[in-house]
Backbone as ProteinMPNN parsed JSONL, in Angstrom:
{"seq_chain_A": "XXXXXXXXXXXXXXXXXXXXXXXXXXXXXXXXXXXXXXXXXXXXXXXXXXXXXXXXXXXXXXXXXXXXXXXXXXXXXXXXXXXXXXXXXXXXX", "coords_chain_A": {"N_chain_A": [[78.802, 18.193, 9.682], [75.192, 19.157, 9.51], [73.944, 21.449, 11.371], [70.403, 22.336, 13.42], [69.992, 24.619, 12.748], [70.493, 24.576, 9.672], [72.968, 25.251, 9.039], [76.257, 24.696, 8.5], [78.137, 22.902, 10.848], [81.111, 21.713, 12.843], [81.339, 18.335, 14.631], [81.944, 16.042, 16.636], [81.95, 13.014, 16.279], [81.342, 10.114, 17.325], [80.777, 6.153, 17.614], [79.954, 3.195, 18.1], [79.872, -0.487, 17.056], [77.388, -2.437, 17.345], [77.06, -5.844, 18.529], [75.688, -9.122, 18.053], [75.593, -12.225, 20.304], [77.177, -13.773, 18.634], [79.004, -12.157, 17.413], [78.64, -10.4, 15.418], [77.607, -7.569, 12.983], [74.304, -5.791, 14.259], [73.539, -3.397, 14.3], [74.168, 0.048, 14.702], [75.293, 2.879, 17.481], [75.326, 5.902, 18.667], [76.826, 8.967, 19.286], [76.641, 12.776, 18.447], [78.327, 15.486, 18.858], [77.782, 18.889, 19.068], [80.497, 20.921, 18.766], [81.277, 23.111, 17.812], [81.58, 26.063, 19.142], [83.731, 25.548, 21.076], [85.707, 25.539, 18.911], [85.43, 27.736, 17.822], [86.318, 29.427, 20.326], [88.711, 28.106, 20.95], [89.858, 29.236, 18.21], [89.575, 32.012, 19.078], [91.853, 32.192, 21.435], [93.754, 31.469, 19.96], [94.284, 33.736, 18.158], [94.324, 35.481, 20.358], [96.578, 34.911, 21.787], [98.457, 35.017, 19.351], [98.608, 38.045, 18.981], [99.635, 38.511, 21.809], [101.723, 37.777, 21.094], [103.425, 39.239, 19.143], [102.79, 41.745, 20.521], [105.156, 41.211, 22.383], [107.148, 41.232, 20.711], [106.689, 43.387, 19.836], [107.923, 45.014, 22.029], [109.962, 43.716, 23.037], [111.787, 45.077, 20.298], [111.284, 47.626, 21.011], [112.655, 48.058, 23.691], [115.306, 46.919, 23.086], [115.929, 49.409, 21.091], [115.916, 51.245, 22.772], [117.813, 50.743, 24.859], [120.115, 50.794, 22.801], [120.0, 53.674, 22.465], [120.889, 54.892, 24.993], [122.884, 53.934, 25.241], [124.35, 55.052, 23.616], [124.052, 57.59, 24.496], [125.425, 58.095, 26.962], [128.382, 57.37, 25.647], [127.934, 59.98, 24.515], [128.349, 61.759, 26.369], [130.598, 60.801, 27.726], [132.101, 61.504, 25.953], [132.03, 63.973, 25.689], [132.82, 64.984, 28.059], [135.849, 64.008, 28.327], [136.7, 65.721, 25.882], [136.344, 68.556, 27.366], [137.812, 68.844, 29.05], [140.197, 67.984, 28.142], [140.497, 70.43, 26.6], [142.113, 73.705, 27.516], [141.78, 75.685, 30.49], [142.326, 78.37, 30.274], [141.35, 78.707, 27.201], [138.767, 78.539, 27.166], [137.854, 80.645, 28.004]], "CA_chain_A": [[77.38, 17.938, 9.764], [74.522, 20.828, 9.322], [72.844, 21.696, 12.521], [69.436, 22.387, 13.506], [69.471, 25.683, 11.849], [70.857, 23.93, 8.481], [74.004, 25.775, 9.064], [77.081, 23.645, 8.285], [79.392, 22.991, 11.887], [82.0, 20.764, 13.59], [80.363, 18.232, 15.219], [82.307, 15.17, 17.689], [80.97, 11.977, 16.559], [81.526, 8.441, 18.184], [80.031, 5.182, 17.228], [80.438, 1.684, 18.236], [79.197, -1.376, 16.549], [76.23, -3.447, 18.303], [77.056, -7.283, 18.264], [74.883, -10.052, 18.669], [76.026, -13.326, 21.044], [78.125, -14.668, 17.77], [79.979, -11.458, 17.139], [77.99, -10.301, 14.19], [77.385, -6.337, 13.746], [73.452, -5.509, 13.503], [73.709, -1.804, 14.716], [75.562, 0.915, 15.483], [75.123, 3.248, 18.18], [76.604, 6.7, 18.799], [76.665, 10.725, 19.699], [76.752, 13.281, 17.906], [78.306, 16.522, 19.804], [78.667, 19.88, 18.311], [81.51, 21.73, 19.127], [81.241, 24.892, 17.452], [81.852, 26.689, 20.252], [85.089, 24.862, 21.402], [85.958, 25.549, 18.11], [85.398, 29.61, 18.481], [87.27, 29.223, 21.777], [90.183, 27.852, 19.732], [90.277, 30.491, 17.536], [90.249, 32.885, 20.512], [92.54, 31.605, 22.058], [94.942, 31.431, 18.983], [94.161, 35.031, 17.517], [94.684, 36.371, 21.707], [97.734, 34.297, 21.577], [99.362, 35.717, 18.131], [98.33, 39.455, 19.192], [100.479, 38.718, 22.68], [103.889, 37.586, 20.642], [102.917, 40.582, 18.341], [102.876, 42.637, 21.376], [105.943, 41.313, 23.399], [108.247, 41.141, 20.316], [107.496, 44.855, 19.851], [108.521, 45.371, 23.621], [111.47, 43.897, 22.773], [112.533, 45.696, 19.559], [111.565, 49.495, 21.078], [113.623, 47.806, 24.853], [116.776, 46.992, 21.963], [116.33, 50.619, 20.895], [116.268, 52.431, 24.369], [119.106, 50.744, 25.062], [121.271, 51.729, 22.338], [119.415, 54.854, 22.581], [120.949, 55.038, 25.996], [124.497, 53.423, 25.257], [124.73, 56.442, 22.364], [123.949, 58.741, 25.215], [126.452, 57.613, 28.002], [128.945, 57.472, 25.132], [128.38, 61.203, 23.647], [128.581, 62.28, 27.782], [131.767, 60.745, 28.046], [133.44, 62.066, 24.751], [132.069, 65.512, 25.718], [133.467, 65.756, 29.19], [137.151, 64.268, 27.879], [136.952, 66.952, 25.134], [135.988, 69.6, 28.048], [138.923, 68.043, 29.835], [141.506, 68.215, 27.094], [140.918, 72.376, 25.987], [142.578, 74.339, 28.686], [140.643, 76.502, 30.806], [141.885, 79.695, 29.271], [141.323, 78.53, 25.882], [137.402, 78.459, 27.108], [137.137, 81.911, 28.983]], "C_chain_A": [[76.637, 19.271, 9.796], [73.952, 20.621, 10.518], [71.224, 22.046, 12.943], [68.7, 23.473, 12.663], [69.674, 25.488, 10.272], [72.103, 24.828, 8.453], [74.847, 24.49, 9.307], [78.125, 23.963, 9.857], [79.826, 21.818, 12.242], [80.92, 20.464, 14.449], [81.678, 16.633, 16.025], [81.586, 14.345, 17.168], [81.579, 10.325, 16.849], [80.682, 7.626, 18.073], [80.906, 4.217, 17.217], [79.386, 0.9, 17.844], [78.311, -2.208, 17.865], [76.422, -4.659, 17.963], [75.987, -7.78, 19.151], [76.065, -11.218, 19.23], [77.262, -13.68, 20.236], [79.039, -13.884, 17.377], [79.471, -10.48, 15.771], [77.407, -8.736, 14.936], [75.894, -6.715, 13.251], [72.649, -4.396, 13.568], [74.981, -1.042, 14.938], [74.704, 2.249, 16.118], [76.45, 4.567, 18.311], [76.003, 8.146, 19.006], [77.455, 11.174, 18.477], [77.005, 14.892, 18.627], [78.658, 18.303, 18.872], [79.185, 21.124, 19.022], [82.087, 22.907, 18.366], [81.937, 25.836, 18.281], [83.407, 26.18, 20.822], [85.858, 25.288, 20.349], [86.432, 27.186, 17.952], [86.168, 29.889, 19.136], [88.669, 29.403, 21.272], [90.466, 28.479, 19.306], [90.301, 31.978, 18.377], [91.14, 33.197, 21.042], [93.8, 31.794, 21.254], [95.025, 33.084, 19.068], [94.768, 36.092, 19.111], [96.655, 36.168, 21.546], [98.662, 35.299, 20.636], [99.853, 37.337, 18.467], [99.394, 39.746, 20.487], [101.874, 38.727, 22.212], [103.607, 39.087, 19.987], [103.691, 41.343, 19.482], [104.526, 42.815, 22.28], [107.474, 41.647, 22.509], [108.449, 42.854, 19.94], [107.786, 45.408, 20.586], [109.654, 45.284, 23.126], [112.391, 44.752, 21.962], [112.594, 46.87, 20.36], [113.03, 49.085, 22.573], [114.951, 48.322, 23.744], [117.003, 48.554, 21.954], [116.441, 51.705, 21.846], [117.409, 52.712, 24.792], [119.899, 51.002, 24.272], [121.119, 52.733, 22.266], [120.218, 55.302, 23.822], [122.938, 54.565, 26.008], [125.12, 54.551, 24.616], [125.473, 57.435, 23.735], [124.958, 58.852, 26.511], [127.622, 58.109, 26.976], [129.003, 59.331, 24.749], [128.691, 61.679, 25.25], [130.165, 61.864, 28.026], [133.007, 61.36, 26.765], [133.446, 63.73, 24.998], [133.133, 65.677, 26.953], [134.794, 65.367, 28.581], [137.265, 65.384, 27.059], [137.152, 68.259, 26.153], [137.685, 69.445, 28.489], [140.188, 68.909, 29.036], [141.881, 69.907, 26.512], [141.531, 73.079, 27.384], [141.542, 75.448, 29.071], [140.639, 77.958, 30.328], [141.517, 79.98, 27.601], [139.288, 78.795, 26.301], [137.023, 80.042, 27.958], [137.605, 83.393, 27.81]], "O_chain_A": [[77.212, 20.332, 10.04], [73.426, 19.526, 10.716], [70.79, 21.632, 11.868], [67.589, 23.488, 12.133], [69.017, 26.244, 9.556], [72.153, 25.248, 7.297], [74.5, 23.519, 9.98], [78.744, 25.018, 9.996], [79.117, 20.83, 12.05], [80.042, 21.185, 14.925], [82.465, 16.524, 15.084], [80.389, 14.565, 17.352], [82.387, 9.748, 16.121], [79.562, 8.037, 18.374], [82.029, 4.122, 16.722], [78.214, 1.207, 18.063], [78.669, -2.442, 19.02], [75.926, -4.858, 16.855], [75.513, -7.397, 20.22], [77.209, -11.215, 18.776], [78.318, -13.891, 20.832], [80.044, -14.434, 16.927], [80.376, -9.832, 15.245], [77.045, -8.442, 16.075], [75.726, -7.51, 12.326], [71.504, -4.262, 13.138], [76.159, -1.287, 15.2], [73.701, 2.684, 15.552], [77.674, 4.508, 18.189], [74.801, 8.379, 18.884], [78.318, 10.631, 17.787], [75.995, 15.523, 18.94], [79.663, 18.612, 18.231], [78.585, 22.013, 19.627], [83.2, 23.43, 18.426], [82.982, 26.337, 17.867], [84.18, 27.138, 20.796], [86.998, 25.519, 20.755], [87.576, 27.641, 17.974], [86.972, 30.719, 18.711], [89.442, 30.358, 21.195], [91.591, 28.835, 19.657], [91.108, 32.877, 18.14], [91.421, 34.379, 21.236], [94.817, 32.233, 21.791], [95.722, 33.648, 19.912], [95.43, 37.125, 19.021], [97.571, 36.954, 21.308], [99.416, 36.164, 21.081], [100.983, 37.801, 18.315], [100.001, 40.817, 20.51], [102.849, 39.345, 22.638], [103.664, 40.039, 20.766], [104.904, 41.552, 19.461], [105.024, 43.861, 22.696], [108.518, 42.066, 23.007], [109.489, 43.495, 19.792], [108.07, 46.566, 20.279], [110.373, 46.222, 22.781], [113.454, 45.181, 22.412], [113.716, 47.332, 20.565], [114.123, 49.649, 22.534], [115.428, 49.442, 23.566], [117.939, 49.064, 22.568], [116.958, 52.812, 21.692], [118.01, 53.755, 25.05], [120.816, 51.623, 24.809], [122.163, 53.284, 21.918], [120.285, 56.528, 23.722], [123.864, 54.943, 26.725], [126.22, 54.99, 24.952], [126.619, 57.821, 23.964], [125.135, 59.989, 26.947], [128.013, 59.246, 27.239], [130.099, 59.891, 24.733], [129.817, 62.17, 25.165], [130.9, 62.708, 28.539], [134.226, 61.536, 26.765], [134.331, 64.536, 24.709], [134.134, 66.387, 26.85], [135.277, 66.394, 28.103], [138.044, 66.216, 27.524], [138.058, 69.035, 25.849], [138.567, 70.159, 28.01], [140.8, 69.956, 29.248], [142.944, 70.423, 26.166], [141.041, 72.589, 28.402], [140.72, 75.983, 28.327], [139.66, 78.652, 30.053], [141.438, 81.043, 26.985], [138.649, 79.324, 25.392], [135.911, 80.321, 28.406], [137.286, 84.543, 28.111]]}, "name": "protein", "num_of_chains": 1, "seq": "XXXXXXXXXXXXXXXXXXXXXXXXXXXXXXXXXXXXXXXXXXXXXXXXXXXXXXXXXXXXXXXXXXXXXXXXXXXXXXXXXXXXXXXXXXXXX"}
């Protein structure tokens, strides 16, 4: 429906028939709500939404990479000290 300003928006509308005594329609009766705004909301709401997965799934990937960032680093610490280990000490002086 167009609104007051002749701008086209979502609008809620509800209507029930008017009977007379015999069952017979010879009206109808009803609102007209516009929900523009609810509508806005919605898309708010979504677009906040999208921007949070966005956000948490690139938590997760850089987390993923810390940690093998961090598994690497444990790992090269333990191959160094066996290596240290394994040369004899006058081979290093």
């Amino acid at each position: 429906m167009r609104g007051k300003d002749g701008q086209y928006r979502p609008f809620l509308t509800r209507a029930v028939p008017l009977r007379n005594s015999a069952g017979a329609v010879y009206g109808w009766i009803g609102t007209h709500i516009d929900i523009s705004e609810r509508k806005r909301g919605e898309q708010e709401i979504r677009s906040a939404r999208d921007a949070a997965e966005g956000a948490l799934r690139n938590l997760r990937e850089t987390q993923n990479s810390l940690i093998e960032t961090e598994k690497l680093a444990a790992l090269g610490r333990l191959v160094a000290g066996v290596r240290m280990r394994s040369i004899p000490r006058w081979a290093t002086a």
